[in-house]
N, CA, C and O atoms as a CHARMM CRD file, in Angstrom:
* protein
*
  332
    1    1 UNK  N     -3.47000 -19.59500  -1.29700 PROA 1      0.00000
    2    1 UNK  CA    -2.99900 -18.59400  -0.36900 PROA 1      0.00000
    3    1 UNK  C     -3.63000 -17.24700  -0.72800 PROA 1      0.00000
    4    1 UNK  O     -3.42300 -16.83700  -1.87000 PROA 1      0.00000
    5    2 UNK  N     -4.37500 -16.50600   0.10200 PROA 2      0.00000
    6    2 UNK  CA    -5.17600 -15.36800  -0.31500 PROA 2      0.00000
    7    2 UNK  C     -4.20300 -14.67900   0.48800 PROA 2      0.00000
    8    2 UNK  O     -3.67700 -14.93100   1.57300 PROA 2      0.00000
    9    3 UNK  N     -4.05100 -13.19300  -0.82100 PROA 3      0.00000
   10    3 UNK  CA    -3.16700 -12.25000  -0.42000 PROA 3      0.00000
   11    3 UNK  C     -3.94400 -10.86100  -0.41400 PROA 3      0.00000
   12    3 UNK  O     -5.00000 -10.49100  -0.92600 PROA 3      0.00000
   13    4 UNK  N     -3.11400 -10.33300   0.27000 PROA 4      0.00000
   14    4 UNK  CA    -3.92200  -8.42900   0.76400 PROA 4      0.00000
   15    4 UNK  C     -3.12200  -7.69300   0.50800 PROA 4      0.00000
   16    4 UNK  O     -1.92200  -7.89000   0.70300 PROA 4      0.00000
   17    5 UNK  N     -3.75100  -6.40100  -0.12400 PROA 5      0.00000
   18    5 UNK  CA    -2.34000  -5.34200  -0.48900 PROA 5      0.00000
   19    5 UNK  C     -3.17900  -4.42300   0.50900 PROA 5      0.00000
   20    5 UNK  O     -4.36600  -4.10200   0.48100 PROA 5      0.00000
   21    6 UNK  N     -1.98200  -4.06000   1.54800 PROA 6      0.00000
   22    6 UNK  CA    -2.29900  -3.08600   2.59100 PROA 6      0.00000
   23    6 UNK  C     -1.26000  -2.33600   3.15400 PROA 6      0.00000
   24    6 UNK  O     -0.09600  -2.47200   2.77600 PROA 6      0.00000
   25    7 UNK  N     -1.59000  -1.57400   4.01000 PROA 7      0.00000
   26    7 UNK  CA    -0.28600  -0.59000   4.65200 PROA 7      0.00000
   27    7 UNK  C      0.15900  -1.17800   5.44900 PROA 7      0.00000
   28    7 UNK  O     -0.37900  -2.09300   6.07400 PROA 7      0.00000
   29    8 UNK  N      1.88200  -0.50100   5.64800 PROA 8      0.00000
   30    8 UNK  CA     2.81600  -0.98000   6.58500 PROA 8      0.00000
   31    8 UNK  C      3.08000  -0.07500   7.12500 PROA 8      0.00000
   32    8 UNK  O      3.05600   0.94100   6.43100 PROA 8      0.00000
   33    9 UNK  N      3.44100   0.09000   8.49300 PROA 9      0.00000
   34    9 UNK  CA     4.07500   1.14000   9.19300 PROA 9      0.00000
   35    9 UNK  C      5.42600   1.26600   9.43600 PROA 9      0.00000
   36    9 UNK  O      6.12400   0.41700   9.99200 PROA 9      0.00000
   37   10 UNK  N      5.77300   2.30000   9.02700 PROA 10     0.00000
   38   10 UNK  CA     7.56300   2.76600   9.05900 PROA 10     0.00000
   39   10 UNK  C      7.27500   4.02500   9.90800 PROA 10     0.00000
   40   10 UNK  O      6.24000   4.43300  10.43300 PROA 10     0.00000
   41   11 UNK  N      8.77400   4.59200   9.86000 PROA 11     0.00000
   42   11 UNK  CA     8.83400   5.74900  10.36400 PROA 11     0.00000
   43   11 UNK  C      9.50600   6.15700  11.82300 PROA 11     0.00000
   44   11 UNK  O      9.42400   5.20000  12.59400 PROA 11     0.00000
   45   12 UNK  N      9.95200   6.96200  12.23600 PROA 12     0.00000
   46   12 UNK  CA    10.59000   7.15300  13.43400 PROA 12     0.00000
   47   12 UNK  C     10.02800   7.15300  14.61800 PROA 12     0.00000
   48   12 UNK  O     10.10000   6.21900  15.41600 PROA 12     0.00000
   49   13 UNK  N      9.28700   8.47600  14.83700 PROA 13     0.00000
   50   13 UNK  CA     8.33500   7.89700  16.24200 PROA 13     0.00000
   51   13 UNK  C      6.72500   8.12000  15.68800 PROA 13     0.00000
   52   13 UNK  O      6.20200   8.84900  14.84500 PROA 13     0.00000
   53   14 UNK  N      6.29200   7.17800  16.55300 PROA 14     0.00000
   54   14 UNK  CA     5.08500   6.42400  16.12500 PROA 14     0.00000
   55   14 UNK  C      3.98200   7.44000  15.85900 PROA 14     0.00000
   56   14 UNK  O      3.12800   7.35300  14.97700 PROA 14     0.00000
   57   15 UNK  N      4.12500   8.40200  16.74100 PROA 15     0.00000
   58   15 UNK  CA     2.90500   9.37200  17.08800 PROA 15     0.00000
   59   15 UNK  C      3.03400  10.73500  16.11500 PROA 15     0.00000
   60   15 UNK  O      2.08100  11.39000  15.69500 PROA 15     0.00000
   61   16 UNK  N      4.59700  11.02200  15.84100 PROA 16     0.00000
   62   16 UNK  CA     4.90000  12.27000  15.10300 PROA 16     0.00000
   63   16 UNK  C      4.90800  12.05900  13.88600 PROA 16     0.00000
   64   16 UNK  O      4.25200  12.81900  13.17500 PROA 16     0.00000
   65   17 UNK  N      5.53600  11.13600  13.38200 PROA 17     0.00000
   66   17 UNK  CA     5.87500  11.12300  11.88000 PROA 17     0.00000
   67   17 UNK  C      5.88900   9.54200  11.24200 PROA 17     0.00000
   68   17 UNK  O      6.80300   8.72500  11.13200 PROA 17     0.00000
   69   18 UNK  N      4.39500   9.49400  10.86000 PROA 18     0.00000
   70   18 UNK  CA     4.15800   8.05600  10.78600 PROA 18     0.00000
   71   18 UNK  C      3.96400   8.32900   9.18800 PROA 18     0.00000
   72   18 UNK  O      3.30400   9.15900   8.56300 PROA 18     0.00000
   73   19 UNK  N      4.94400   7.12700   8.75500 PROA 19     0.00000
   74   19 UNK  CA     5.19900   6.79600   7.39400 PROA 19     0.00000
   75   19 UNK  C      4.59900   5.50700   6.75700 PROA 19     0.00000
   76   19 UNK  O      4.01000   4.78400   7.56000 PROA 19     0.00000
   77   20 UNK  N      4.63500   5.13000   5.59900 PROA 20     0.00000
   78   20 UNK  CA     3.68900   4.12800   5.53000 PROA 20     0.00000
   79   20 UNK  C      4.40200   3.52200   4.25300 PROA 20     0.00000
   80   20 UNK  O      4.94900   4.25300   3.42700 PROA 20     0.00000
   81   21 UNK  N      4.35400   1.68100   4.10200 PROA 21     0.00000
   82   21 UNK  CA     4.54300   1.19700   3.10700 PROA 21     0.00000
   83   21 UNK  C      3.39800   0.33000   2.37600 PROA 21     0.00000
   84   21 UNK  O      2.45700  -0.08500   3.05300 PROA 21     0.00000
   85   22 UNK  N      3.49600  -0.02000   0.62500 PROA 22     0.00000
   86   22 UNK  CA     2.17800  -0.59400   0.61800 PROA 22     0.00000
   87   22 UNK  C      2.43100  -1.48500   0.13800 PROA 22     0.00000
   88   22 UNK  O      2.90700  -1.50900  -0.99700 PROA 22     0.00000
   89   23 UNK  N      2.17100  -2.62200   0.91900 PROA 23     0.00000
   90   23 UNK  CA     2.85500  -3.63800   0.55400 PROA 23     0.00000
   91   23 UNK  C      2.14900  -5.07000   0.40100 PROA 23     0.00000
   92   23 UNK  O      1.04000  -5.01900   0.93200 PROA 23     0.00000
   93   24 UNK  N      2.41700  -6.30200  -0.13600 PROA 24     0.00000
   94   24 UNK  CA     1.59600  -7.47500  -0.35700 PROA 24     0.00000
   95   24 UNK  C      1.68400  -8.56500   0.83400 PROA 24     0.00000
   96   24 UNK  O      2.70200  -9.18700   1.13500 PROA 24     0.00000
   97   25 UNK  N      0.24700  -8.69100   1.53700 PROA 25     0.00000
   98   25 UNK  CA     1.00900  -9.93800   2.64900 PROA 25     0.00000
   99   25 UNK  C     -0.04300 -10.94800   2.47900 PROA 25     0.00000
  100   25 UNK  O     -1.07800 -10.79800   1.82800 PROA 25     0.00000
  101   26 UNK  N      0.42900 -12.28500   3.31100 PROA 26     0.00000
  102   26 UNK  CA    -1.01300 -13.16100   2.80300 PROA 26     0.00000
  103   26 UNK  C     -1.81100 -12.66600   3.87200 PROA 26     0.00000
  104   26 UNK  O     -1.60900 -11.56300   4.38000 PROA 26     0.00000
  105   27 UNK  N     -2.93600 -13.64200   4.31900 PROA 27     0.00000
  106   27 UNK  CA    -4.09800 -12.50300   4.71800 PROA 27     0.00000
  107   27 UNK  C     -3.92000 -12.97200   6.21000 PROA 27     0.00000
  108   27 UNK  O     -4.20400 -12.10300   7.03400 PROA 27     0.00000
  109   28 UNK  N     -3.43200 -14.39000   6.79800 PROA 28     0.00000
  110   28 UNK  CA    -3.60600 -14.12100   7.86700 PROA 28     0.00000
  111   28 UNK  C     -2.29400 -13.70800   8.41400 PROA 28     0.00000
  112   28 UNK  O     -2.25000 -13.94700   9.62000 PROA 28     0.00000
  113   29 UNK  N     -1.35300 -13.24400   8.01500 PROA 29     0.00000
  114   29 UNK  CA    -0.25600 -12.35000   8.31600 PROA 29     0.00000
  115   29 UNK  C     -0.23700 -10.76300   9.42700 PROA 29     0.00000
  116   29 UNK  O     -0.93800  -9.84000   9.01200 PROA 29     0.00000
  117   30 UNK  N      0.55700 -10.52600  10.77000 PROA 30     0.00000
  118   30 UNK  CA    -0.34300  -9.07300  10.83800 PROA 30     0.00000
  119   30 UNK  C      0.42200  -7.83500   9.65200 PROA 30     0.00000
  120   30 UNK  O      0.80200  -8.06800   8.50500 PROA 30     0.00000
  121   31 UNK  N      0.46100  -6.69300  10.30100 PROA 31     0.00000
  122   31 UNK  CA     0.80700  -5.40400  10.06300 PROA 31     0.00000
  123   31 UNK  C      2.10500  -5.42400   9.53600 PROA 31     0.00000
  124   31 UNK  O      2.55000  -5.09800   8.43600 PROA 31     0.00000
  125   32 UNK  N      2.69800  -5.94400  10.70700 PROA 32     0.00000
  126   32 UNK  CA     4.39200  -5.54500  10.25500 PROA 32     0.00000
  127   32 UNK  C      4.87600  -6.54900  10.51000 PROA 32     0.00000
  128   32 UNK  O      5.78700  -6.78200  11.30400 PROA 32     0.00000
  129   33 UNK  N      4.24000  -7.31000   9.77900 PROA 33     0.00000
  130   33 UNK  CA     4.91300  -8.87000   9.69100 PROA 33     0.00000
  131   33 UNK  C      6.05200  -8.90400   8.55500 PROA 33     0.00000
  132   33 UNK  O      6.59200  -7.80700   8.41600 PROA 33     0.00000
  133   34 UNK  N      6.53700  -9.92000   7.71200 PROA 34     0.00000
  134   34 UNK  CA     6.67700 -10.14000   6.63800 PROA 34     0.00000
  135   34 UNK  C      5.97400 -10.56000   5.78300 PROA 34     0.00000
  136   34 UNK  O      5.13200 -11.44100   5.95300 PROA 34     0.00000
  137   35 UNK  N      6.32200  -9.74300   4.28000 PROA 35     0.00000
  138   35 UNK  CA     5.53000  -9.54600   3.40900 PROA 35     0.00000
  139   35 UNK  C      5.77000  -9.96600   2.06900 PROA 35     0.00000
  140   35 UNK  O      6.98500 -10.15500   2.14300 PROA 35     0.00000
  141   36 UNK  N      5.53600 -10.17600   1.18500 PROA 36     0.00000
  142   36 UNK  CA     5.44200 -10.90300  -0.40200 PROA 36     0.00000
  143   36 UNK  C      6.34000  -9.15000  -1.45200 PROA 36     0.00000
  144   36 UNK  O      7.54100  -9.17300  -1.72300 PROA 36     0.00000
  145   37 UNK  N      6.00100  -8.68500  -1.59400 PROA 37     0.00000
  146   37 UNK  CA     5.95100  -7.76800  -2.38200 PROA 37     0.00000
  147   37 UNK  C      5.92500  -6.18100  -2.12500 PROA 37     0.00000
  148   37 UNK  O      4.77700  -5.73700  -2.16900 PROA 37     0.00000
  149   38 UNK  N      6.86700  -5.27200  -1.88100 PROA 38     0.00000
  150   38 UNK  CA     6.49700  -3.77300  -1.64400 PROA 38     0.00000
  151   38 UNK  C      6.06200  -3.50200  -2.77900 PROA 38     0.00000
  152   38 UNK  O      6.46000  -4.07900  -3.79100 PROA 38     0.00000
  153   39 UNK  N      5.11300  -2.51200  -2.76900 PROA 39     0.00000
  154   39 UNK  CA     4.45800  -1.75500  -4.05500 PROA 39     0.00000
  155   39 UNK  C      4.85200  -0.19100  -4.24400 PROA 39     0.00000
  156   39 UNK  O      5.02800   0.24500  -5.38200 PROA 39     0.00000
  157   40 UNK  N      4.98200   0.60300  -3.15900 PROA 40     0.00000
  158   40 UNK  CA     5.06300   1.71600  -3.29600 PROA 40     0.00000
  159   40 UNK  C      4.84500   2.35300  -1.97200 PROA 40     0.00000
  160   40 UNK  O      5.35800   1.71500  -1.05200 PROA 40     0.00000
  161   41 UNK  N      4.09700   3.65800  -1.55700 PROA 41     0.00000
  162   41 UNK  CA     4.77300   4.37200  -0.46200 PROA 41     0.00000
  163   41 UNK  C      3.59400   5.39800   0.15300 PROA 41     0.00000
  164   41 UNK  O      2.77600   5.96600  -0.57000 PROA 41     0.00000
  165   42 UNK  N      3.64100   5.51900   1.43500 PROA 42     0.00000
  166   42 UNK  CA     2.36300   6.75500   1.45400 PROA 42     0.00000
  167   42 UNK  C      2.89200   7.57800   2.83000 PROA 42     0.00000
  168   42 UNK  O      3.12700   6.97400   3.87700 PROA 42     0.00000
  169   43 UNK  N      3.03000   8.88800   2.70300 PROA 43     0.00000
  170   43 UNK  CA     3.59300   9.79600   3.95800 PROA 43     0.00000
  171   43 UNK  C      2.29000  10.78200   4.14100 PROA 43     0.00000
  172   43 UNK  O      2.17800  11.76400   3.40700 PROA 43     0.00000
  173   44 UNK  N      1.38000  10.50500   5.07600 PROA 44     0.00000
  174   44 UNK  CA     0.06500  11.13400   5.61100 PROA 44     0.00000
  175   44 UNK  C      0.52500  12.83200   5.56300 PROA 44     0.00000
  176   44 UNK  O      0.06800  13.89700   5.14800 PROA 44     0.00000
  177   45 UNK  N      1.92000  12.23200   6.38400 PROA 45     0.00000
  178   45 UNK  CA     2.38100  14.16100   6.60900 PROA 45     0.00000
  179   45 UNK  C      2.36100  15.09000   5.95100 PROA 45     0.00000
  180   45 UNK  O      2.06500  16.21800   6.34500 PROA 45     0.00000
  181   46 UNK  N      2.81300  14.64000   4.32700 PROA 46     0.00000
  182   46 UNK  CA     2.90800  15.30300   3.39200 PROA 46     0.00000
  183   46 UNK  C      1.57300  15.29100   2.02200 PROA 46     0.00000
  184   46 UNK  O      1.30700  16.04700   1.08700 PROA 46     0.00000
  185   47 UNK  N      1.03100  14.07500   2.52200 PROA 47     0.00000
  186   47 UNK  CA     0.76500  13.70400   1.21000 PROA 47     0.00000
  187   47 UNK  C      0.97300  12.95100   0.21500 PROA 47     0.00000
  188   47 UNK  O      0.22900  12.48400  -0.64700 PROA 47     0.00000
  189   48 UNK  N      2.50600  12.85000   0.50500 PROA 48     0.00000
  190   48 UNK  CA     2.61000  11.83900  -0.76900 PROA 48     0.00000
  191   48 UNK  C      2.66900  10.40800  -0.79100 PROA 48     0.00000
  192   48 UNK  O      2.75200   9.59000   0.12600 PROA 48     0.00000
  193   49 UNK  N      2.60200  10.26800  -2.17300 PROA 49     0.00000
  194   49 UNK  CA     1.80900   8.55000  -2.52200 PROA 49     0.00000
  195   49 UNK  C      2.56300   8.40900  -3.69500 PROA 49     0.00000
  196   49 UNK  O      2.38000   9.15800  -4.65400 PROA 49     0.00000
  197   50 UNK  N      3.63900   7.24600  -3.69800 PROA 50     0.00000
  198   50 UNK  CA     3.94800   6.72200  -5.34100 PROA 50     0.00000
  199   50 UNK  C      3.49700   5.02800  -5.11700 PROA 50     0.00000
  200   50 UNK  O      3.41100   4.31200  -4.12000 PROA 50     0.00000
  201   51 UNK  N      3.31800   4.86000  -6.25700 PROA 51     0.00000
  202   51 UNK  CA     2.31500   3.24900  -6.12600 PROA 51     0.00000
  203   51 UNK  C      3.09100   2.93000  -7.52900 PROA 51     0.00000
  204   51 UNK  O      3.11500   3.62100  -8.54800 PROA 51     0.00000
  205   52 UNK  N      3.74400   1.61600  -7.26100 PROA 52     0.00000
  206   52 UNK  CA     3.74600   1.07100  -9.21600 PROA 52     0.00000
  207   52 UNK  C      2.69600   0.35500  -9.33200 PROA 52     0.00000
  208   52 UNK  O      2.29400  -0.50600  -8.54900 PROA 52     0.00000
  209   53 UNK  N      2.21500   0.71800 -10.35800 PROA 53     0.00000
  210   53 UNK  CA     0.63900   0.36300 -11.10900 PROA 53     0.00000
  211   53 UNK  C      0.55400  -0.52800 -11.92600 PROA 53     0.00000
  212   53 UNK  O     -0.59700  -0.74900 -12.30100 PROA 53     0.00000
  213   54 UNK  N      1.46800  -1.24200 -12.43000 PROA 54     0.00000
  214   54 UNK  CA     1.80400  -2.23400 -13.15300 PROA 54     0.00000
  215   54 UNK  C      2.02500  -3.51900 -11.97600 PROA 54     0.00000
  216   54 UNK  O      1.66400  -4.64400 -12.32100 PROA 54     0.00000
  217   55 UNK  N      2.46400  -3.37600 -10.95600 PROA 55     0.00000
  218   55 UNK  CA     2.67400  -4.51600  -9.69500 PROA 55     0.00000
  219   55 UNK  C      1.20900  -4.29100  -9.28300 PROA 55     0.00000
  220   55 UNK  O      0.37600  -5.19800  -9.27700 PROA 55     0.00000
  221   56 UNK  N      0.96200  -3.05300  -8.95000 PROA 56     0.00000
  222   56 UNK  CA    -0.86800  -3.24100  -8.47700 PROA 56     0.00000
  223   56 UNK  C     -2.04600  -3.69900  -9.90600 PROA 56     0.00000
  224   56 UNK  O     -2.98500  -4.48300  -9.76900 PROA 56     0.00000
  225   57 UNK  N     -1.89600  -3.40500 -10.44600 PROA 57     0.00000
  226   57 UNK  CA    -2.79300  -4.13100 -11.55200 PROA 57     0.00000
  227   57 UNK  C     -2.20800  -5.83800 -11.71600 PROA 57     0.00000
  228   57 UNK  O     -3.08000  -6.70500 -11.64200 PROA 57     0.00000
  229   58 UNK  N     -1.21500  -6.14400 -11.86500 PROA 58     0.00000
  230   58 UNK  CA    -0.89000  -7.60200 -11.60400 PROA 58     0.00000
  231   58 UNK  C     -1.20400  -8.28300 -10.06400 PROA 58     0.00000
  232   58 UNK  O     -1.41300  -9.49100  -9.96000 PROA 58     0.00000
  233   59 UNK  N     -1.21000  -7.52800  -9.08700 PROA 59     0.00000
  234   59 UNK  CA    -1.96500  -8.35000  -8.12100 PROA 59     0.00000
  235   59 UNK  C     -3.26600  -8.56700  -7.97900 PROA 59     0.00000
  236   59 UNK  O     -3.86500  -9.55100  -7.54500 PROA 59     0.00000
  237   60 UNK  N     -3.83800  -7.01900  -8.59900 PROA 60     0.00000
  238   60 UNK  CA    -5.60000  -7.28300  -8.59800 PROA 60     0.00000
  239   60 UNK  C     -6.08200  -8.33100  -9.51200 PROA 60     0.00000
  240   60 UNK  O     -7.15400  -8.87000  -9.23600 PROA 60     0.00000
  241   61 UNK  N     -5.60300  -8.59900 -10.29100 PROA 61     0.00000
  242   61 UNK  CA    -5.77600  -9.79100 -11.87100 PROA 61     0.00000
  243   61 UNK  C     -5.52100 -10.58800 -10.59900 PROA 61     0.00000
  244   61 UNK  O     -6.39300 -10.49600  -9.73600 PROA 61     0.00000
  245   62 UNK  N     -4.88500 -11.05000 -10.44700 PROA 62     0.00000
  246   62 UNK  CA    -4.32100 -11.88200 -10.01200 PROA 62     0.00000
  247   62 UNK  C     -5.42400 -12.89400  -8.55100 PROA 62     0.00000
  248   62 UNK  O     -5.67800 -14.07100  -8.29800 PROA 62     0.00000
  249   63 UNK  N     -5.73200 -11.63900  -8.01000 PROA 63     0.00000
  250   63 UNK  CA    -7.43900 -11.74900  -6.96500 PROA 63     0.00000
  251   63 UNK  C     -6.92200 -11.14000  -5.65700 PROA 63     0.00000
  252   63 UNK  O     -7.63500 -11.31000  -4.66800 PROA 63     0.00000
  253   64 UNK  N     -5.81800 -10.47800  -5.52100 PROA 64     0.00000
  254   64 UNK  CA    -5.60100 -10.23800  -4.33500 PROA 64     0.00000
  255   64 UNK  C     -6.89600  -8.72200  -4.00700 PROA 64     0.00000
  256   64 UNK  O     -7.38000  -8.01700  -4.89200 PROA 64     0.00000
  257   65 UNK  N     -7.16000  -8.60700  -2.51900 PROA 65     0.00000
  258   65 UNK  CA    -8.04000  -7.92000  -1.74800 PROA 65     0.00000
  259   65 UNK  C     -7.30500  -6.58500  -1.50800 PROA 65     0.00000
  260   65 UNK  O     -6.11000  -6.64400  -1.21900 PROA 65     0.00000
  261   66 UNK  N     -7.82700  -5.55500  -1.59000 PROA 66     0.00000
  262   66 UNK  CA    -7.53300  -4.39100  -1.48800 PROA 66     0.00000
  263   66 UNK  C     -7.90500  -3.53600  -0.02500 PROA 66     0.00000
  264   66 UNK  O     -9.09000  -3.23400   0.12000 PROA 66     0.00000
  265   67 UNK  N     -6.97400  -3.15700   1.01300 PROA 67     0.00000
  266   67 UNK  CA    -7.84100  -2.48300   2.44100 PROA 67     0.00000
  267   67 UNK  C     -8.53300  -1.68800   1.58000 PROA 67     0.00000
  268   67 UNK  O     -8.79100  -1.83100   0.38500 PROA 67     0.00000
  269   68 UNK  N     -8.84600  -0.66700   2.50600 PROA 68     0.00000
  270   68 UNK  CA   -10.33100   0.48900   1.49500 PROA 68     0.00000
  271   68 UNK  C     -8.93700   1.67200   1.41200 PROA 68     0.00000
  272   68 UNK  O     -8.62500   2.45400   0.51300 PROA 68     0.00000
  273   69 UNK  N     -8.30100   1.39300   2.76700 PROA 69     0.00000
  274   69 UNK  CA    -7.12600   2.91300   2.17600 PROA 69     0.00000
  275   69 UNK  C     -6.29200   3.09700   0.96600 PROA 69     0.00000
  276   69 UNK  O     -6.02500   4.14300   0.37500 PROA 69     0.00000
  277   70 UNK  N     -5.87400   1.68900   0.67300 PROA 70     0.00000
  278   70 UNK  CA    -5.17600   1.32200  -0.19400 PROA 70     0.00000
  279   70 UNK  C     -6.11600   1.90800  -1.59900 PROA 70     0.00000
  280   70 UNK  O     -5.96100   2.79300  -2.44000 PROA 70     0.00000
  281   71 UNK  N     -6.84900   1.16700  -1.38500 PROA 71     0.00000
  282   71 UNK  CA    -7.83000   1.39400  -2.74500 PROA 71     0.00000
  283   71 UNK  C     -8.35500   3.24900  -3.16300 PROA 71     0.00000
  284   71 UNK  O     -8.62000   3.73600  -4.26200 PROA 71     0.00000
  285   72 UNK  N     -8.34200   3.92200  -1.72200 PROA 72     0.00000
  286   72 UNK  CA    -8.65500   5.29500  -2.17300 PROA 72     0.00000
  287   72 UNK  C     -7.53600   5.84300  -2.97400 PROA 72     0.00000
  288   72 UNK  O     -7.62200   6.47800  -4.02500 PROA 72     0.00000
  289   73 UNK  N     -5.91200   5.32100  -1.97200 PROA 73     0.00000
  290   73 UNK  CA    -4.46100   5.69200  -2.31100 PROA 73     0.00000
  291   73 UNK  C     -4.36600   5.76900  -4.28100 PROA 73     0.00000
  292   73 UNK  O     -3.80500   6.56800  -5.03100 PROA 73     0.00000
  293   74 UNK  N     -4.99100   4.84500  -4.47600 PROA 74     0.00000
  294   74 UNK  CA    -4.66900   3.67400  -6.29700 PROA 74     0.00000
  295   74 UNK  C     -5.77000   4.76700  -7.09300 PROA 74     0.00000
  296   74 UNK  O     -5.79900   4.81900  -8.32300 PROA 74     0.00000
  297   75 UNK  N     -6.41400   5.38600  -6.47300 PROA 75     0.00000
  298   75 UNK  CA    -7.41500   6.11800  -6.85300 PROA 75     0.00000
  299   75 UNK  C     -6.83200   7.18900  -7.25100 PROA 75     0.00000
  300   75 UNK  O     -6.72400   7.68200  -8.37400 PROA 75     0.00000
  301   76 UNK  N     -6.36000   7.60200  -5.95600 PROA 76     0.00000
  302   76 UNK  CA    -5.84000   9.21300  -5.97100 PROA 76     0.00000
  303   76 UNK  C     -4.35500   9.31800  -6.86100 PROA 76     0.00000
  304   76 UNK  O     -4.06200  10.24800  -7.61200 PROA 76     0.00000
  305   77 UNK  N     -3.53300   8.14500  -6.57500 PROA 77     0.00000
  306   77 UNK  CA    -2.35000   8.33900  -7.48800 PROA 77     0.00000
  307   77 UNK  C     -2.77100   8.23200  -9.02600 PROA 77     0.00000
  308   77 UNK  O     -1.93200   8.67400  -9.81100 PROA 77     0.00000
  309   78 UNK  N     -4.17300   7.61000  -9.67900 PROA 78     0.00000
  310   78 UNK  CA    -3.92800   7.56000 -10.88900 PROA 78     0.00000
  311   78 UNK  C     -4.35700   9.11200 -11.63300 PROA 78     0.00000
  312   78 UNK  O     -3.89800   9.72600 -12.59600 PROA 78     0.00000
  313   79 UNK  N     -5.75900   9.45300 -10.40600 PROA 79     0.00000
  314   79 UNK  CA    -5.69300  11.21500 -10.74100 PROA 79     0.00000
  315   79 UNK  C     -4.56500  11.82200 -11.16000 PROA 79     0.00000
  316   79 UNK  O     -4.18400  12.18500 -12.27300 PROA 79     0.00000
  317   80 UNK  N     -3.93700  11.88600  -9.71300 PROA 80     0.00000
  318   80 UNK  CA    -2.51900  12.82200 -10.21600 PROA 80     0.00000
  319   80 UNK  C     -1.78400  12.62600 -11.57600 PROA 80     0.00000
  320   80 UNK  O     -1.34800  13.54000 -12.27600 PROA 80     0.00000
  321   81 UNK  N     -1.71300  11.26900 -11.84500 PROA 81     0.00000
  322   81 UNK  CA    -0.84200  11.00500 -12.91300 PROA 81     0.00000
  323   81 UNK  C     -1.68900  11.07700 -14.65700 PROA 81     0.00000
  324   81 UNK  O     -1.14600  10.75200 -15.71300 PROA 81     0.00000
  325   82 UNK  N     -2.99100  11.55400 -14.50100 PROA 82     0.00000
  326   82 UNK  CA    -3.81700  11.80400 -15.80500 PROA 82     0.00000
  327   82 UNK  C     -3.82700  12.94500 -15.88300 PROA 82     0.00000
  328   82 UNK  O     -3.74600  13.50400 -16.97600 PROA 82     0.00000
  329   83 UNK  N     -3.95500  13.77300 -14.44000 PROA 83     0.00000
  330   83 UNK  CA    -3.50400  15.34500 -15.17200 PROA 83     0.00000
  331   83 UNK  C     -2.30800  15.96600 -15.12900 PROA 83     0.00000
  332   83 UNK  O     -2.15600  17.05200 -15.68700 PROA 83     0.00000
């Protein structure tokens, strides 16, 4: 079963305040299907991003596929958290 860690869409209305979850699904699963695993969180509006990095490093071992947003997200949260 090949799995994808990618975004989910939350949030109230679609167009104003779109919220986001990051979460594990298998691959031919869609968007806001059901999913394996939440990881953490991303709000465009603001900025913010918390990711547990210990669930994302155990899925990448593991072989799961990363979208490219996801992967900038894992990027940018480990910045923040080294300085």
């Amino acid at each position: 079963m090949p799995v994808v860690v990618r975004l989910r869409r939350i949030g109230k209305n679609p167009k104003k305040r779109p919220h986001f979850r990051i979460s594990v699904f298998e691959q031919t699963r869609g968007r806001d299907s059901r999913f394996i695993e939440e990881l953490g969180f991303y709000n465009p509006v603001t900025g913010t991003v918390k990711i547990k990095n210990e669930r994302l490093d155990f899925w990448k071992k593991n072989g799961a596929q990363f979208s490219a947003t996801v992967e900038n997200l894992a990027k940018k949260s480990l910045k923040n958290k080294e300085a």
